[in-house]
N, C-alpha and C positions, 0 to 999 in steps of 0.2 A: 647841363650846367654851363653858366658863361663866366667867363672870367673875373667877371667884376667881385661872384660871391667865393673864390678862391682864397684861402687863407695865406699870413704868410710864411715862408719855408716850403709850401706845400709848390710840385712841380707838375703839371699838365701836360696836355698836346693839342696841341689847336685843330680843331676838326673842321670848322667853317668859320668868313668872316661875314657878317653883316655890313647892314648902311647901305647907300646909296651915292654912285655919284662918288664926289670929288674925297667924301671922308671913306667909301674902301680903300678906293684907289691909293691913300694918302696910309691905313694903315696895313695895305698890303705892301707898299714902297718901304715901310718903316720894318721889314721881314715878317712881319706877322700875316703869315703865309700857313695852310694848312698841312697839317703831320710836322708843323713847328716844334720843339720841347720848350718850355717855359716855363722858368723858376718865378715866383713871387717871394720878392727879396722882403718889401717893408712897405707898407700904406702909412699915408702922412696922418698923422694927430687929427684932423678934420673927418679922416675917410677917404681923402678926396687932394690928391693924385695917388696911384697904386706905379712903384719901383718892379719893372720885370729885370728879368735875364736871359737874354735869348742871344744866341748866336755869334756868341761870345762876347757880347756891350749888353751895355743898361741903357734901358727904355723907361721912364715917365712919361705914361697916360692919364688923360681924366678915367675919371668912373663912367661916366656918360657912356664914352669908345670902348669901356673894355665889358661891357654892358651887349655890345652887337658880336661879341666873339665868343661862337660856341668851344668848351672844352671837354675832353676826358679827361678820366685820372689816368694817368701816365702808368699804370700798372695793366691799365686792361688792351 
């Protein structure tokens, strides 16, 4: 599963990130980092940016980004 099809309330763990180049590197700098825990607080009216919770601050990403980040469900 990747992040982008995450509902929200629903809490993950980030297993791998994708992309290439300058946009890992930019959302591994941003802690979205693997065996992360990440809450999805609220997706905008469009779809499009998705509101996390990680590591104790709020994160907006496009869908695009959270599209390359593989997830589990935080229970397994």
């Amino acid at each position: 599963m990747v992040l982008s099809d995450v509902l929200p309330g629903e809490t993950v763990r980030i297993v791998s990130v994708g992309g290439e180049g300058a946009l890992r590197r930019r959302l591994l700098d941003m802690g979205l980092t693997p065996r992360t825990t990440v809450l999805v607080r609220k997706i905008a009216p469009m779809g499009d940016p998705i509101e996390l919770c990680l590591r104790g601050y709020e994160l907006t990403i496009r869908l695009d980004d959270a599209a390359k980040i593989q997830v589990t469900d935080e229970k397994e």
